[in-house]
N, C-alpha and C positions, 0 to 999 in steps of 0.2 A: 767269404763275405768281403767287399771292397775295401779302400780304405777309407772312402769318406765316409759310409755308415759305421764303420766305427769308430772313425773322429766325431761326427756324433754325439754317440754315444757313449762315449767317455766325457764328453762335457753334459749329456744329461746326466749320469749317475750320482752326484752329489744334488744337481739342482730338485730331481721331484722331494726328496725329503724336505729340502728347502722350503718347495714351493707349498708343501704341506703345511709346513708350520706355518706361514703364513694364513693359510684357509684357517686351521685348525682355530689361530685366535680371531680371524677374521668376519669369518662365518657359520663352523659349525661347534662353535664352543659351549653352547646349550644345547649339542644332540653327541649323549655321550657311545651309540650306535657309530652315528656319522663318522664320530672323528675315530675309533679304532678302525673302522673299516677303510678314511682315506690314509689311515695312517699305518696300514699295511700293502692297502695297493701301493703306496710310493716306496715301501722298502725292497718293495717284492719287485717290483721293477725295476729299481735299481741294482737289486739280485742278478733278474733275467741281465741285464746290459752288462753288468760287468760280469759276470760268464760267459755272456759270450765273446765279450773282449778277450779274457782271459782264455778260453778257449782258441781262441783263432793265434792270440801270439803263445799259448803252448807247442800250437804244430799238429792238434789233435787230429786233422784230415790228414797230416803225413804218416804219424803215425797209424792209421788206420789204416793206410793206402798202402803204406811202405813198410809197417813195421818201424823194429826198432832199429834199421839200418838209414829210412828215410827220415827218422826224426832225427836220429845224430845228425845226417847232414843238415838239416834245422838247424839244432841246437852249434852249428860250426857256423850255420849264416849269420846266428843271432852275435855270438862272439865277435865278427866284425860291425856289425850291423845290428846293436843291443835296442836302440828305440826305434820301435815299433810303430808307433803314434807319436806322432807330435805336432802340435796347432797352439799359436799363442795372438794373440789383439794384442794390437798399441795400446797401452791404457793410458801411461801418463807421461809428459815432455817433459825428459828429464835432462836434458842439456842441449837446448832449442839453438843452443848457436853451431851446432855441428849437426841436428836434426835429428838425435836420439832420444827415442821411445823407451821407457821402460814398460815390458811387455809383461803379462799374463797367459798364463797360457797351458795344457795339459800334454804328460806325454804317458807314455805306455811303453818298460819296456819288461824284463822277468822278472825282476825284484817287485815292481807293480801290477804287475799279472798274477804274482803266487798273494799278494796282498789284498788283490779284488777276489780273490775265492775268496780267501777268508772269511775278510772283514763284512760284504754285506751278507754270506748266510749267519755268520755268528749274531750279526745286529737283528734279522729277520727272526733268528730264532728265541732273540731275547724280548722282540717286539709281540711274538705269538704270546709265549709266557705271560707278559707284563698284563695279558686281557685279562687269564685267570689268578695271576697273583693279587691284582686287583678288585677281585668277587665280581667282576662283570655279570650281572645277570641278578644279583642280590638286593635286599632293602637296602635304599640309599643309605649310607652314614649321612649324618650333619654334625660334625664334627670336625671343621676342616683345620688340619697343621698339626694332626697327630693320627695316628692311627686308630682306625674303625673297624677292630677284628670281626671278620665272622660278616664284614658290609662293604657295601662299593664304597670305592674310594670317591670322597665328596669332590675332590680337583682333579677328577680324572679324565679331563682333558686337556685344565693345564701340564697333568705330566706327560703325556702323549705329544703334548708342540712342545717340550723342551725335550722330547727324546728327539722327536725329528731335530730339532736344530741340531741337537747332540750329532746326531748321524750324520746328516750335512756337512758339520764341522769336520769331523775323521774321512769322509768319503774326499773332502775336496783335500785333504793334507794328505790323499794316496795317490792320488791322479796330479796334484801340483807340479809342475814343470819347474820351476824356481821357488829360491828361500823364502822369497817372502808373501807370495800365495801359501807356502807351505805352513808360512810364522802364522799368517789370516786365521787358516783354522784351527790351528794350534792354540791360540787365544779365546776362542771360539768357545774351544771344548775347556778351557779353561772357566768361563763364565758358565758353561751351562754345569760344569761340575761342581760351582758354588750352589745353583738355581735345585741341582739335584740332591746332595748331598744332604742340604738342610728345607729340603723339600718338606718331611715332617716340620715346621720350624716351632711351633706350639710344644714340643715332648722336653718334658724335661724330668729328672730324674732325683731320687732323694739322696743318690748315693754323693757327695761332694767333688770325688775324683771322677765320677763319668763326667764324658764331655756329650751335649745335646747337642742335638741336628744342627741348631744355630752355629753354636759357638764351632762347630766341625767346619763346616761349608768356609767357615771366616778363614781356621784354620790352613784349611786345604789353599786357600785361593791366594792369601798373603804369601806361604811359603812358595807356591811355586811362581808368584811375583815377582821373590827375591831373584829366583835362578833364570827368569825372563827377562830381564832388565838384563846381566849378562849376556846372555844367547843375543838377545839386542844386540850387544855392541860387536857380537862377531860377527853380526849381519853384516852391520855397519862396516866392520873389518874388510869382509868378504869381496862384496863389492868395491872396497879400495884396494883392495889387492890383485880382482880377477877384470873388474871394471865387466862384470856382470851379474846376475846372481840366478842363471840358468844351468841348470845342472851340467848339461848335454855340453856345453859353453865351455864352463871352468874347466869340467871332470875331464880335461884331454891331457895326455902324457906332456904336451907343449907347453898346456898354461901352465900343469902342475911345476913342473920345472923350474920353468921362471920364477914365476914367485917364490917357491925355495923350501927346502925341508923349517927354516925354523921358523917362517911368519905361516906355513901350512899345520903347524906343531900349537903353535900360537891362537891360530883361526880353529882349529878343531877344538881345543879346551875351552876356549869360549861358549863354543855351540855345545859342547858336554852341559857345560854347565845348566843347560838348561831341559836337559835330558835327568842330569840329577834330580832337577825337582819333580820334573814332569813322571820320572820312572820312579821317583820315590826312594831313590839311590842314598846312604848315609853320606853324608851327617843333615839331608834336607828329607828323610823318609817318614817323619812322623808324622806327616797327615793321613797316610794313608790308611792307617789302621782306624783312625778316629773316621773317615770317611762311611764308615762300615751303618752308619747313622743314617743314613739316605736307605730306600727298599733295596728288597735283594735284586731287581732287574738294573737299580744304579750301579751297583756292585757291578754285579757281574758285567753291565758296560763299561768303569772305569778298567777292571782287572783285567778283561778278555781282548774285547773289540774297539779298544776308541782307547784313550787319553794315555794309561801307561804304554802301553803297547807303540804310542806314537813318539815315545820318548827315545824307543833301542832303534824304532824303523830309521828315525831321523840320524842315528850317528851310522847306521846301518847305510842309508842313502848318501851320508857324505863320505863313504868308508877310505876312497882315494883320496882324498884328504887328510883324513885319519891316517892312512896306511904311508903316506910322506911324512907327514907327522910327527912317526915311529920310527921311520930311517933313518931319522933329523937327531931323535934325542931320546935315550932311553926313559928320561922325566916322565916325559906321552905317554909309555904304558905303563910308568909305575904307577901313577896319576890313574889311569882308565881302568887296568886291569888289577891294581890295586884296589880301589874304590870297589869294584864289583865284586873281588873277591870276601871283602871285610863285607861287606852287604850279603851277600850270601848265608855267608857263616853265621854271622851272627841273628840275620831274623830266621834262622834257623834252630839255632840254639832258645829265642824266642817264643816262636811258635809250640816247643816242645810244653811249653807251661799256660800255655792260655787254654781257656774254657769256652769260651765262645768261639761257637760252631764257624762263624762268620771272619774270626778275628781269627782265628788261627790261619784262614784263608788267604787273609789280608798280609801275614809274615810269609805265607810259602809264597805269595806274589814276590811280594819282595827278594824275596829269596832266588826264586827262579829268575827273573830280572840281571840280578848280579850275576849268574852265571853268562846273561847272555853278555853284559858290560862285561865280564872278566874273559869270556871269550875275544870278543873285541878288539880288549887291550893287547891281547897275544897277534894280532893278525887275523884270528878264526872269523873269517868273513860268512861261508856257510855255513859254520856250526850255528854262529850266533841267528841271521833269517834262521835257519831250521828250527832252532828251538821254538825260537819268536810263535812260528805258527803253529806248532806242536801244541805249546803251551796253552794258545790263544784256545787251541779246541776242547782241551781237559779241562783248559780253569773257568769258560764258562759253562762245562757242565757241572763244573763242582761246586761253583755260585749258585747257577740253579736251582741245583740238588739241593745245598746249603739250604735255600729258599721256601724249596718242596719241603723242607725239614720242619722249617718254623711256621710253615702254614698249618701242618698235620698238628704240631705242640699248641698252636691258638685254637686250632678245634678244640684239641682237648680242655684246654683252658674255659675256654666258651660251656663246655659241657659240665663241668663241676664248678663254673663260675669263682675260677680261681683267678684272677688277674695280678697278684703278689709274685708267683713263682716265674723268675725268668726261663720262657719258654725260647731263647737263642743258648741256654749254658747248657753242657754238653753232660754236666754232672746230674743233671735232671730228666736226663733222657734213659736212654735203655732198652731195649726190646721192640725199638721201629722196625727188627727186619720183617716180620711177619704183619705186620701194621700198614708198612710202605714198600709193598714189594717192587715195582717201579721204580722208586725212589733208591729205595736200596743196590740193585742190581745195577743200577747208569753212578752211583756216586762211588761204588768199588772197582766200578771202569775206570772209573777218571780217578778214584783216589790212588789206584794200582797206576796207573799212567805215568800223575803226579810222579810216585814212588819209583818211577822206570824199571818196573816190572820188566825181566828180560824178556827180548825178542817181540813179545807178543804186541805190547805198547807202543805208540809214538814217543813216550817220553824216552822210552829206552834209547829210542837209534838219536835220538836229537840231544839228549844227553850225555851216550857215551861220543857221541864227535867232539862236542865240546874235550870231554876227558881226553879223547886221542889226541886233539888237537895240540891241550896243554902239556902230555905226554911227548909226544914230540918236540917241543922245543925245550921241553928242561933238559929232554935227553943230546940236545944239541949246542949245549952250549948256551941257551937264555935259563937264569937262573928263576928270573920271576916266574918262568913255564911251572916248573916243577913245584916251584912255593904254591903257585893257582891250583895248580895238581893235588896236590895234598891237602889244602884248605877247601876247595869244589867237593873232593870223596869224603870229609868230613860231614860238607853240609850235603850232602846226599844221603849219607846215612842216617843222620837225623833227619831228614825229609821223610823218608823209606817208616821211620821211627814214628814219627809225629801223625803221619798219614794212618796208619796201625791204632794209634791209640784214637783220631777220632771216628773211625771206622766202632771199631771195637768200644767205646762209651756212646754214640748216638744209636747202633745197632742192634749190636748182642745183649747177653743175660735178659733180663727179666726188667721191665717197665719199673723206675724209681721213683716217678711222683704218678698222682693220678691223670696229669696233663700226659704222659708218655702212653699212659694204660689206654686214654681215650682217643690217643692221636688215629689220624686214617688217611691214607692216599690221595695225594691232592686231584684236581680234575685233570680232565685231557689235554686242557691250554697247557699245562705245566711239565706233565709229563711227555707230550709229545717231545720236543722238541728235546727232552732229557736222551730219549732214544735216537734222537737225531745224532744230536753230537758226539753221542758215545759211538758210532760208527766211525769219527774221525779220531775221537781218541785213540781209537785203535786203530784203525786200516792207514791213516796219514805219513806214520811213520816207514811205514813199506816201501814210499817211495826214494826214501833214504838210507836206504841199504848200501853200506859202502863197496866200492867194484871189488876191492881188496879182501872183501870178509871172511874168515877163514883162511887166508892164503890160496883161494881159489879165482880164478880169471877165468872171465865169461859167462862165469855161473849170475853173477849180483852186477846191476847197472844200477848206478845212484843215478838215478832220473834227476832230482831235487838239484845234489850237489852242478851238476851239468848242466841244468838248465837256468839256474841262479847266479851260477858262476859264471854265466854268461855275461851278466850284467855289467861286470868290470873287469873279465879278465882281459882283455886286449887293450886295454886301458894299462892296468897296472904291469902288464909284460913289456909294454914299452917302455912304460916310467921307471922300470926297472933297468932297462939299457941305458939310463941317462943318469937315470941315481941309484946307483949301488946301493943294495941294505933296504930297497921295499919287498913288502912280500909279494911273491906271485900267488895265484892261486895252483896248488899243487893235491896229484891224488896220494897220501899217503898210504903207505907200505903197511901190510897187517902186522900190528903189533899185538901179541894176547896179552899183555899186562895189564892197559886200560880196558879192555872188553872183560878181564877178569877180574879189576878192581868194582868198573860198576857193575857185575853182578854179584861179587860180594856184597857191598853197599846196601844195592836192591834189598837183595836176601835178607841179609843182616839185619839191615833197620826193621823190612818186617817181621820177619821173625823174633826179636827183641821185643819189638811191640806187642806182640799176639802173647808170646809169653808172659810180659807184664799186663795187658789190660784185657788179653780176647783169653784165655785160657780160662780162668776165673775170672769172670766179668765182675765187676764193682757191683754192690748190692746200694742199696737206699741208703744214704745218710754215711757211706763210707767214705774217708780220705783217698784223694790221688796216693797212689802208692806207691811216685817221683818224691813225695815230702818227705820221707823219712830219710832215704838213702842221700839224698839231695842236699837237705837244711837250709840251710843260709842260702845256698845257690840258689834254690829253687826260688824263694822270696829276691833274690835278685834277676832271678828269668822270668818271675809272675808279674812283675813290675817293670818290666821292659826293657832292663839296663839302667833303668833311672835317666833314662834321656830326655822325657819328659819333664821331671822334675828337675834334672842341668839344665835344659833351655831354659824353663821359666824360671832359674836364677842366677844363670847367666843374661838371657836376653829378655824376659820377660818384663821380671819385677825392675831390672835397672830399669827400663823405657818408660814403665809406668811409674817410677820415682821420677825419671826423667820429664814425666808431663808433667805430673802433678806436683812435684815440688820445683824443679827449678821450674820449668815453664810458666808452670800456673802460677805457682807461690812467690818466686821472685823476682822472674821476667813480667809478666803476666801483670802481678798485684802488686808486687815491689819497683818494678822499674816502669812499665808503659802504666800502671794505674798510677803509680806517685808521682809520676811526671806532669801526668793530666789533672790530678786533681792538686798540685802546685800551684799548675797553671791557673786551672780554676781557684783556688783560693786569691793566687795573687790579682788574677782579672775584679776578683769579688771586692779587696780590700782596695784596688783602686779606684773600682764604682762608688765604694761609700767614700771618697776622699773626692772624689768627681762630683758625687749626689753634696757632698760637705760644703764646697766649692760653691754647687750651683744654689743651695740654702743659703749661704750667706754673704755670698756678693752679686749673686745675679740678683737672686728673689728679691734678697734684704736692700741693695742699691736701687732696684724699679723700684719699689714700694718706698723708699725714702724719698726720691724724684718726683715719688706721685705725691707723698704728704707736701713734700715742698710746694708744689704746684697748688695744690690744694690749699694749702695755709696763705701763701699769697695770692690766690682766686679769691679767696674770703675776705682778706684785707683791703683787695682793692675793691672789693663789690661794697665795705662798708663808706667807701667813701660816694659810690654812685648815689645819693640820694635822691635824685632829681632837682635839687635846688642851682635852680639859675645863678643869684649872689658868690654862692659858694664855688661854681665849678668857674667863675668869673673871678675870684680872689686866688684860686687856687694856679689860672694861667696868671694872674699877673705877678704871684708870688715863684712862681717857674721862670717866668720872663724875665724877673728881676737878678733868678739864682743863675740862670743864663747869662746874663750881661756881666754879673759884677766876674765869671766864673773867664769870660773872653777879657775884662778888662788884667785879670790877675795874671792869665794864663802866660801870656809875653814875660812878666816880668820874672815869673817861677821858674821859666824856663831858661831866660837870661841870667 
């Protein structure tokens, strides 16, 4: 296919979603037919378009044509020649006195190729779901801002145009050519994952430490505010440092250079920072678990295809920056690959204690995330994309699944008309496998995936690279390799662990409440696309078979690593002849200790698991069988680290004293009220001093002036009588006091 149709079509592929949401509140918002049907044509299109972008810059006619000998030479053209596509508009004059445009604009090269497979079947397949998670086809609920089990959802168009914009928003941050089209949708998905999250917004619960849909979305949206406001100013950096903010632009061995390992070191923790919030990285991760509040199609688009996901892509996209960064100062990856690692571990150690089907889901996010940030931090530029889309494929089938779960628990609920027993807690389940065979058979794909079940899984091959990865530099001389190394197989095992136990309490033994006994297999909206993804759960990871595996050559071509790699390595192999101490991209040598650590792991954790929970499955009304051995841990892992309760007493309650007493109480009503009402009193006390004033010398002088006037208006009228004689005595008695008054006057004066 040319290059203009698929220039194209990399600029339609964000727009039809767009263009839906638009319709959807525009016009077909009272046909709730309509708007799933435009609002599968736009995803599904933008599926078809970005396949075949993606297909044309995989090389798939070479390889077809030529084998694997004609794609290598691909994959060697794309190394010099990594974008594929590229078209950007003048949008805005941004320094009219030299005549430059800050441009817009999309490109395509294998990093954005492996990202448009993904990203729109994963959305397409949560777009299918969302019809029947929804009871499409059922008695309307009228109930709108909570859930109406067992009933169409009463806003079930408003959530179909906030999924479209949802997808909009992550489609245009994959296709993005520069930082700040890419920030566009990044905020984007940022709003819609307030809109969705607290989508229920009416649920509210008796329990005082759940957090409701509301308070969740509020949540979610402030903290990754905080880490946006930073990413901001390394935009801002970016551009004064590259005097672009086009990927294609900076990312050259020239620019990187000049600017310097430590404003490049400087500019990428910036832009971290805003991947912490956005991937839910500690110490900014605790919205994501309270997120789990929105349905399971939000879920499963924050976790899989859209928002987290676009936090690893984005340090992932600027990784030549990153990887100067690291040359510059070991700080970078203590900072990066630190951070990842403690995030790992610990929602790992997390996840091991929660109950909820959903929320346990919500730490192994987390968790897998930090491996891909701890990857990162080392240099593992493949390992970490590998995961990314490994992960993307198993963890929405396990939101799904997750979903499929709690749909089949509200039938049951529906059927004995119980609505007390929480039909998401994991302790109340039991004996789904035979209930949800479907269900069951795609969520032990994806929970084994999860777990990096050897060989068979994706997660396995995209898992143990990261381990080789970290494996190889601790063994070289970087000390934090080896620390990441040993904290990663920690939080594997317990992944491996955790994954076993809720396998083994939603599945096996025997139905524990009557909601489990009456649950059943959701419809074919739900489970189709369960079967879908469990195809890539599995087969995805094949293409990341490392060349090295076994110590055998020619046997295993990592397609993935080669053709991802492409993206930067001719980049960073020159940045490397100019600054010593970045990494290249390099095939590592077969080591069996990391391929033997993570299938230990693997093994381990499940087998540990199946022992504790799947072997003698828990009965009705029995204790987890972590409380005893556990104790006090356990109440410190079932309670999340108390990080929850440190923020709101570190950050919380000070701010809310901070309004409400100084602000309110003494700024507020002590300083701006007492100043005004000073004011007003003094203005008040000089009006009655004013009004006193005008009382008794204006009023009381007119009115005396008048009596005066009036007292001699009286006196002289008593003398008008009419009488002739009189007014005739009266001038000659005038005339007289006249004369004699001129005769004196001289002398009085003299």
């Amino acid at each position: 296919m040319n290059e203009a149709t698929l220039t194209t079509f990399t600029w339609l592929i964000p727009l039809f979603p767009l263009a839906s949401f638009f319709l959807i509140f525009l016009v077909t918002r009272h046909n709730r037919t309509l708007t799933w049907m435009l609002s599968w044509a736009a995803i599904i299109t933008s599926l078809v378009m970005g396949w075949i972008v993606a297909f044309n810059t995989f090389g798939l006619s070479e390889l077809l044509s030529g084998g694997q000998k004609g794609w290598k030479e691909h994959v060697h053209h794309l190394v010099d020649h990594p974008v594929v596509i590229e078209s950007s508009v003048a949008w805005l004059p941004f320094r009219p006195e030299i005549g430059s445009w800050l441009r817009m604009g999309v490109a395509v090269d294998p990093l954005t190729a492996v990202m448009l497979f993904m990203v729109p079947f994963a959305i397409t397949m949560i777009f299918i779901y969302s019809v029947g998670y929804h009871n499409y086809g059922k008695p309307r609920g009228t109930k709108p801002g909570v859930p109406n089990h067992g009933k169409e959802e009463p806003m079930f168009t408003r959530f179909f145009g906030f999924f479209c914009l949802f997808a909009a928003a992550m489609l245009t941050l994959v296709v993005a050519d520069n930082l700040l089209l890419l920030f566009v949708g990044w905020e984007v998905m940022g709003l819609c994952s307030y809109l969705l999250i607290g989508f229920w917004y009416g649920r509210e619960y008796d329990d005082p430490k759940a957090t409701p849909p509301r308070k969740a979305s509020i949540k979610a949206f402030m903290t990754t505010r905080v880490a946006d406001v930073v990413m901001l100013m390394g935009i801002v950096y970016f551009y004064r440092a590259f005097g672009t903010l086009n990927f294609s632009e900076a990312f050259t061995a020239e620019a990187l250079a000049a600017v310097g390992a430590v404003t490049a070191g400087v500019i990428a923790l910036l832009l971290f920072a805003g991947t912490v919030g956005k991937s839910a990285q500690w110490p900014l991760h605790t919205w994501l678990p309270d997120a789990m509040e929105g349905p399971t199609p939000v879920s499963a688009m924050i976790h899989a295809a859209a928002m987290v996901s676009a936090g690893v892509y984005m340090v992932v996209r600027i990784f030549p920056l990153l990887a100067l960064g690291l040359a510059g100062s070991e700080s970078v990856g203590l900072i990066v690959g630190g951070i990842g690692a403690i995030t790992a571990l610990m929602a790992a150690t997390i996840a091991v204690a929660q109950n909820d089907v959903k929320r346990v889901l919500a730490y192994s996010t987390i968790s897998q995330l930090g491996f891909m940030i701890a990857a990162l931090g080392i240099g593992a530029y493949v390992a970490a994309a590998f995961h990314l889309i490994t992960h993307a494929f198993f963890k929405a089938l396990l939101f799904l699944g997750s979903g499929s779960i709690i749909h089949g628990m509200e039938h049951g609920a529906e059927h004995v008309h119980d609505h007390h027993t929480d039909p998401q807690d994991m302790m109340n389940m039991g004996g789904l496998k035979d209930k949800m065979p479907r269900t069951f058979i795609t969520f032990v794909i994806g929970g084994l995936a999860l777990a990096g079940f050897p060989f068979v899984t994706a997660g396995f091959w995209s898992k143990d690279e990261i381990l080789a990865d970290a494996w190889h530099q601790g063994t070289h001389g970087n000390t934090l390799g080896m620390i990441i190394f040993i904290m990663l197989c920690i939080a594997a095992f317990l992944t491996a662990f955790y994954t076993m136990r809720q396998i083994a309490l939603t599945f096996l033994g025997q139905p524990r409440t009557p909601l489990a006994e009456h649950a059943h297999e959701s419809n074919n909206y739900m489970t189709l696309p369960l079967l879908a993804l469990a195809v890539f759960a599995i087969g995805f990871g094949w293409l990341g078979i490392p060349d090295t595996f076994l110590g055998t050559e020619g046997v295993f071509y990592n397609y993935y690593h080669h053709f991802v790699g492409a993206t930067v390595e001719h980049t960073l192999h020159e940045l490397h002849a100019l600054v010593p101490g970045v990494h290249e991209l390099v095939t590592l040598e077969f080591d069996p200790v990391p391929l033997i650590a993570s299938i230990v792991v693997a093994l381990g954790g499940l087998t540990v698991g199946y022992l504790v929970y799947g072997r003698n499955p828990l009965k009705a009304n029995e204790p987890d069988p972590l409380i005893a051995p556990l104790g006090p841990l356990y109440t410190f892992l079932k309670n999340k680290w108390y990080w929850d309760e440190l923020y709101d007493t570190i950050f919380v309650q000070p701010t809310i004293w901070f309004s409400e007493t100084f602000v309110y109480e003494w700024v507020d009503k002590g300083v701006i009220d007492g100043t005004l009402h000073l004011a007003a009193r003094s203005t008040y006390a000089m009006g009655q001093y004013v009004k006193r004033f005008e009382e008794r010398v204006i009023n009381d002088g007119v009115d005396a002036i008048k009596d005066a006037v009036l007292w001699l208006s009286k006196e002289f009228r008593s003398i008008q009588a009419g009488n002739i004689q009189e007014y005739a005595l009266m001038s000659v008695l005038t005339a007289a006091a006249f004369t004699i008054l001129l005769i004196l006057l001289p002398r009085i004066i003299g």
